[in-house]
C-alpha positions as CSV (number, residue, x, y, z in Angstrom):
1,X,103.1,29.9,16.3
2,X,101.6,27.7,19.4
3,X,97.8,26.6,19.0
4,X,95.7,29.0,21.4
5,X,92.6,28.1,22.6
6,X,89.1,29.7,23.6
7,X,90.2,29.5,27.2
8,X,93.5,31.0,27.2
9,X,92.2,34.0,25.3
10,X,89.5,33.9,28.2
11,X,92.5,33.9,30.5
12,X,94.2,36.5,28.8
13,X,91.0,38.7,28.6
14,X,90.6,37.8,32.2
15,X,94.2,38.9,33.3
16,X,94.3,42.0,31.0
17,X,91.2,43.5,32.7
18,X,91.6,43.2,36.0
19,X,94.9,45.2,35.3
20,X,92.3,47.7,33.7
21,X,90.0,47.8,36.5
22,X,92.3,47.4,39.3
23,X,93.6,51.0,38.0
24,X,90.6,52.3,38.2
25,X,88.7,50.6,40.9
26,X,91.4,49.0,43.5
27,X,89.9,45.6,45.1
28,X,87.3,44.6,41.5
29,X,87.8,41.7,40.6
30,X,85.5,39.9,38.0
31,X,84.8,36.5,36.8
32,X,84.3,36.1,33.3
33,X,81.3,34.6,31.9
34,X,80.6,33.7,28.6
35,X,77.8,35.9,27.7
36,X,79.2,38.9,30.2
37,X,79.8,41.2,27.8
38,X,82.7,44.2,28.8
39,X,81.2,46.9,26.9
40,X,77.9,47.8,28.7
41,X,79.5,46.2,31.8
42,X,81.1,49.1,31.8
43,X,84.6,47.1,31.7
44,X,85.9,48.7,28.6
45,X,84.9,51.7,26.3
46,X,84.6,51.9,22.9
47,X,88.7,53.4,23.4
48,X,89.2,50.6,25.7
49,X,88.0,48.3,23.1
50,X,90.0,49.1,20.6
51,X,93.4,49.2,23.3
52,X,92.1,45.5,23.9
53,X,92.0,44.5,20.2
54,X,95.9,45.9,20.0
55,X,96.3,43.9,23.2
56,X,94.6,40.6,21.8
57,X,97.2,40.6,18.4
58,X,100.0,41.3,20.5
59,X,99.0,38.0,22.4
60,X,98.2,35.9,19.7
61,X,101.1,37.4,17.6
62,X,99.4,38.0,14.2
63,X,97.1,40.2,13.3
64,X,93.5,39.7,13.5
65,X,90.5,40.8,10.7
66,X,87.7,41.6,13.3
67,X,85.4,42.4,10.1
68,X,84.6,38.1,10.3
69,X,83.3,38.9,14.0
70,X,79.7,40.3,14.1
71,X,79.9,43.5,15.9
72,X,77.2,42.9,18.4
73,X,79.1,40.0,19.7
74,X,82.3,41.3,19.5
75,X,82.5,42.5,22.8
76,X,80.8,39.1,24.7
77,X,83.6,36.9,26.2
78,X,82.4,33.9,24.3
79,X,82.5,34.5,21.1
80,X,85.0,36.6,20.9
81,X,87.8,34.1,22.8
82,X,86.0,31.7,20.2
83,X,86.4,33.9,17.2
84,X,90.1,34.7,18.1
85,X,91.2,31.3,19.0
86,X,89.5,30.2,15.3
87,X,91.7,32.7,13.9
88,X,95.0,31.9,15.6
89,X,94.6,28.0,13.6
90,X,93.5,29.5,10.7
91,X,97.1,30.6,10.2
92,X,99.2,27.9,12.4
């Protein structure tokens, strides 16, 4: 299992949404700040979310216990590619 960093979750997170949003709104592309967070952006639902969580563990290839990950955080860029990426070296 390869080492995976805050910024390539950001990447992935990046590159999984705008396949979201490009279904749904043709032309959006967004920029992902840290503190941007994707559920009152309007980005994801609480659905969404949870399709994004199946989406992070197929990336990272294990399977992740979000119950470490405050909830009110969960869904801010930041500290949840932080929070992943921690996860991913727990185990490598």
């Amino acid at each position: 299992m390869r080492a995976v960093t805050p910024n390539d979750v950001r990447m992935f997170l990046q590159e999984y949404l705008n396949r979201r949003l490009k279904a749904k709104w043709p032309g959006t592309s967004e920029d992902l700040s840290e503190d941007c967070d994707i559920l009152l952006t309007g980005m994801v639902d609480s659905l969404g979310l949870l399709e994004l969580v199946g989406a992070i563990q197929e990336f990272t290839g294990i399977e992740i216990d979000f119950e470490g990950l405050d909830p009110e955080r969960m869904t801010i860029v930041g500290p949840l590619c932080r929070f992943v990426s921690e996860q991913v070296s727990k185990l490598n």
